[in-house]
N, C-alpha and C positions, 0 to 999 in steps of 0.2 A: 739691281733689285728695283723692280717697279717702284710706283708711290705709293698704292693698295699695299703692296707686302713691308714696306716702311710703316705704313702708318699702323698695322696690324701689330707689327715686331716692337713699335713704341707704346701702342694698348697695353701688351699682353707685357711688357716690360715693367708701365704704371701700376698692372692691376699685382704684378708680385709685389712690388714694392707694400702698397698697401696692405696686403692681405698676411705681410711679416712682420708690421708694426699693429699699432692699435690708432685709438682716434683722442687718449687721454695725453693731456697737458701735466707735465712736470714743474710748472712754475709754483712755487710756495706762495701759493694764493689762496686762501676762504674757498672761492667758487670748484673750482681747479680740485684743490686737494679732495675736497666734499664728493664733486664727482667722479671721483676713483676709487675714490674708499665704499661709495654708496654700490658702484660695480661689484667692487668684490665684496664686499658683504651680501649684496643680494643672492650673488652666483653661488655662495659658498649654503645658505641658506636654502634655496631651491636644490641644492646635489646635496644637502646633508643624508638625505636615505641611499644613498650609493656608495655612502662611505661606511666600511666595516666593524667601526670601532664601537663599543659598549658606549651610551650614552654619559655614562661617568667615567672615561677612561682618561687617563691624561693626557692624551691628546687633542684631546675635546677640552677639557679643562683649558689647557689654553688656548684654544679659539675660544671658549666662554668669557676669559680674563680681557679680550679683544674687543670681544664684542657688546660686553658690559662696557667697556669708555667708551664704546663709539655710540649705545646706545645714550648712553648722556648726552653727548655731545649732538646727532642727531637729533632733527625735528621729528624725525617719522619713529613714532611706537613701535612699530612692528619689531623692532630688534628687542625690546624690552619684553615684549608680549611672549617672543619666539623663548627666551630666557626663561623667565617664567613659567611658563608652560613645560621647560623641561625641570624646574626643579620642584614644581609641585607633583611630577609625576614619582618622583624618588623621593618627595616628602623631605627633601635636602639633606638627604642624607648621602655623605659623602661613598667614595664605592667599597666594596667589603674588605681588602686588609688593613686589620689595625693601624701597623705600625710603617707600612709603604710608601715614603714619601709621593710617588704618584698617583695614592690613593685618595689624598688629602685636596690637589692642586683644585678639584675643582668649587672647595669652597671658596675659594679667592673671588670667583664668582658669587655666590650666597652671600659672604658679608655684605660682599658691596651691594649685593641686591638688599640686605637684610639696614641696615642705612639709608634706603632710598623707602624701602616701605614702614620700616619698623616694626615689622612682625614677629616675635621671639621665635615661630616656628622655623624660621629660615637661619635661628642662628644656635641656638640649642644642640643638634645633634651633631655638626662641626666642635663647638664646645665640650659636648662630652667624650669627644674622639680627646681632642688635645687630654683635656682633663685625666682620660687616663693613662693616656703615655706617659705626661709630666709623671703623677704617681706611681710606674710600672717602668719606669725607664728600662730602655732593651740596653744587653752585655752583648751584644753582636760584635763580631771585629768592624774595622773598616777597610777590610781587604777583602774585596768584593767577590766573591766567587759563589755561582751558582747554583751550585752543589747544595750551599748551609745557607738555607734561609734565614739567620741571622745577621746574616750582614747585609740583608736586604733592609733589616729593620731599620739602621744606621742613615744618614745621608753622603753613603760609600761611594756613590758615582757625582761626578760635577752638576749634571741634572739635576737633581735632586736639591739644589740649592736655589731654581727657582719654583718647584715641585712646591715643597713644605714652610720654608722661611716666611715665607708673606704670609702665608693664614696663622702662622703664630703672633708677625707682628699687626696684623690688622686686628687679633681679637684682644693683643692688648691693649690698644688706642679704642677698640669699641669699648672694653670693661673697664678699663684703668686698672687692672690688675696685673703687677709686675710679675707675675709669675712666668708669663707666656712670655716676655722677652728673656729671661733669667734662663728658660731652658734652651731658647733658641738661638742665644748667641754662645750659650756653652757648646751644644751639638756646631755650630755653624765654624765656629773656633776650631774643631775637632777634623771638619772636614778638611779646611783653610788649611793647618800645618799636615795634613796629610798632603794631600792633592795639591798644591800651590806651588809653584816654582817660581819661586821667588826672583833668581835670576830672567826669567821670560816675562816674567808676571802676567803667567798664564796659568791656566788648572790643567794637569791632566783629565782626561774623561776618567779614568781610577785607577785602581794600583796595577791592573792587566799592562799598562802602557808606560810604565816607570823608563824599561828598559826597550822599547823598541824604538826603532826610526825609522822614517821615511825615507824614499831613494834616495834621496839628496844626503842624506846624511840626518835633517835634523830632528828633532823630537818628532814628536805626534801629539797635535792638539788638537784639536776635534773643533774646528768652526761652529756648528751650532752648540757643541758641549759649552764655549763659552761663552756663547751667544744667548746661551740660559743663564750662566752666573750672571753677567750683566743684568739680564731683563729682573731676575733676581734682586737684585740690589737694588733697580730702580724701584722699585716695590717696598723694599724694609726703609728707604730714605724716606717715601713720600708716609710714611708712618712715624718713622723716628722727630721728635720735637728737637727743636735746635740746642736744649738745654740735655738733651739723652746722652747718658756717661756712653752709651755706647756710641753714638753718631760718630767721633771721632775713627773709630775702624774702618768703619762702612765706608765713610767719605772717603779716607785714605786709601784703601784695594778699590773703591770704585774709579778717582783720578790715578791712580798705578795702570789699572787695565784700561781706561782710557784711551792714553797716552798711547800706549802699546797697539792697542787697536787701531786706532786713528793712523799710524805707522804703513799697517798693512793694510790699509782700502788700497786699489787696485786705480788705474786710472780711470776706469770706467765709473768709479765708486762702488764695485762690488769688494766682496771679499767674501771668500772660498771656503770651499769644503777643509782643505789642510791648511791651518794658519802660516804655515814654513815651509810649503810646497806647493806654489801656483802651479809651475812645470805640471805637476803629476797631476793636480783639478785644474785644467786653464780655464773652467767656467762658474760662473758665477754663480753660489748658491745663495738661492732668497731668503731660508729662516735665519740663519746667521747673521745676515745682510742689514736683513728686517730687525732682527735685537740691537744689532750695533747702532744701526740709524735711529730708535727708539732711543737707547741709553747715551750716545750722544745729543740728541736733540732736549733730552733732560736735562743733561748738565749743564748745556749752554743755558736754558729758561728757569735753572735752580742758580745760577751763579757759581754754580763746582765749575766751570770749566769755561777758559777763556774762551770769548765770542768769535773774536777775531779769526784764531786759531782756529775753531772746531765749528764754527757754522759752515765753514765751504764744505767742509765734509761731510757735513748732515744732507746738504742741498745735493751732494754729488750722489749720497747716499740713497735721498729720495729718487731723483732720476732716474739711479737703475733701478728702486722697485716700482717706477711706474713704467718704465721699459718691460719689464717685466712679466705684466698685464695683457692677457692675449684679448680680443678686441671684446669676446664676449665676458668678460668681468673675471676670469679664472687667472688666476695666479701661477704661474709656470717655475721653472725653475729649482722647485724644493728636495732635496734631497729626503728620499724614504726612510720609514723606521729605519733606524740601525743605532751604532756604538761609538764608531770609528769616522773616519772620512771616505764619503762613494763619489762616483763620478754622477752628475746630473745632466738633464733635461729640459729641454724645454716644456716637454706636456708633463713635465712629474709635478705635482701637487700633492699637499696634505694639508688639514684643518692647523694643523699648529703653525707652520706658516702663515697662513690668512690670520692666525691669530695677532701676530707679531706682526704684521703689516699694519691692521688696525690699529693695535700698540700704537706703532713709531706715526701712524698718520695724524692720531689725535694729538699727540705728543708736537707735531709741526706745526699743525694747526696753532696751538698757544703761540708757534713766533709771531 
């Protein structure tokens, strides 16, 4: 081989290499982290009209929950503004069914914006949502089936317990009215001995998946299904006062699932679409990824969880979601709407993703 077709075959060698990474730093550092986050918030914000979802939908919601932290934490307004401008156009009002726990998620956003401006109009029509459930409690079962919209009313699926939980507990800590935690650790309880498997100390995604398994043999737990309960949790703690009869619960299933998680990160620092079946997802899904590294990165900066122990695996965590980051700020990796576990990609994206990126980066940020 001449020099000329050497030197070409080592260009064209450098220029792949480049163009399958990005040019972002995974060191837990201020600078570092800020500029990854600020990517993917921009990218996600510029392609927001490409994405299909109802401006109130839960999906949105949580990329709104994301991107409310990050807009605090950010110097640049624009995240606040972007915010803003979407909830005065719904007048904050959260989306139309009653009793949906994904109908609710997106005031998790509103409070925290209604705290930063203190505007009653941003917190009002979230309030009277709870307000009348508390008073109208649904008789739904919690055996989820599609069929009887009743058991939609319930918080029947695993999701749903980062869906609704936190706008209960954040509008008790805004009003000091015990009410909103009274019903929301009763429903939360309800779900918990449903859904909880105590031996994995994992949740099923609902009663659909009691009895199935995955090739391998073992259960079926859904990566991001409890990749919600976590981010969940993290959510009802950073409300709960240290003296709340209920914190003892929380903290407990929160260091249980943990422990358990921290178990299954992967050596890259992901962890997967099927929690007990790498084999059948050998790759690495980002929302799940993204909650886990979020609700670890918590518990090391709340004192729940030894440092020692669960900081390498927050830092292994963050790596792969900044691996993760295609060069122009888009977030790769996320497994699409669904119930169960799918195989992903690298160009698959969704806003709730990017939500939970945000999440877990403000959250490293505090180390």
């Amino acid at each position: 081989m001449s020099n000329f077709r050497i030197t070409l075959f080592f260009i064209a060698l450098f220029s792949t290499t480049i163009a399958m990474g990005n040019n972002f730093s995974s060191e837990v550092k201020k600078q570092d982290i800020t500029e990854v986050m600020t990517a993917v918030a921009n990218w996600q914000i510029d392609n927001f009209k490409a994405v299909r979802h109802h401006d109130l939908d839960w999906t949105n919601g949580a990329l709104y929950s994301g991107m409310m932290n990050w807009s605090q934490v950010s110097k640049d307004k624009k995240y606040e503004k972007w915010l803003m401008k979407i909830g005065w156009k719904y007048k904050w009002q959260p989306y139309f069914r009653m009793y949906h726990a994904d109908d609710v998620v997106v005031s998790q956003m509103f409070l925290d914006m209604y705290r930063v401006k203190k505007d009653k109009r941003m917190l009002q029509p979230t309030q009277s949502r709870l307000d009348f459930v508390i008073s109208h409690p649904s008789k739904g079962s919690l055996t989820l089936n599609y069929r009887d919209y009743t058991s939609l009313e319930r918080w029947s699926w695993c999701d749903a317990l980062f869906m609704a939980p936190p706008v209960y507990a954040k509008m008790a800590s805004i009003t000091g009215e015990k009410k909103y935690m009274k019903f929301m650790h009763k429903e939360f309880l309800a779900t918990y001995d449903f859904l909880y498997d105590a031996d994995e100390h994992l949740f099923f995604r609902d009663a659909n998946y009691f009895d199935k398994k995955e090739a391998n043999g073992e259960k079926i737990f859904w990566g991001r299904g409890n990749g919600w309960v976590m981010g969940g949790l993290v959510a009802i703690l950073k409300e709960l006062p240290a003296k709340s009869k209920y914190r003892k619960f929380y903290e407990k299933l929160f260091k249980e699932m943990a422990a358990k998680v921290a178990n299954l990160q992967d050596e890259k620092g992901y962890w997967h679409a099927s929690m007990l079946d790498y084999d059948s997802y050998p790759n690495g899904e980002m929302s799940c990824s993204s909650f886990f590294t979020y609700a670890l990165a918590y518990g090391v900066n709340s004192g729940l969880l030894d440092k020692a122990t669960y900081l390498p695996k927050v830092k292994k965590g963050w790596n792969a979601m900044v691996n993760s980051v295609l060069p122009n700020g888009k977030l790769g990796w996320v497994q699409p709407i669904g119930q169960d576990p799918k195989k992903v990609t690298k160009d698959m994206t969704e806003v709730y993703g990017v939500g939970a990126f945000l999440l877990a980066g403000c959250e490293i940020l505090k180390l």
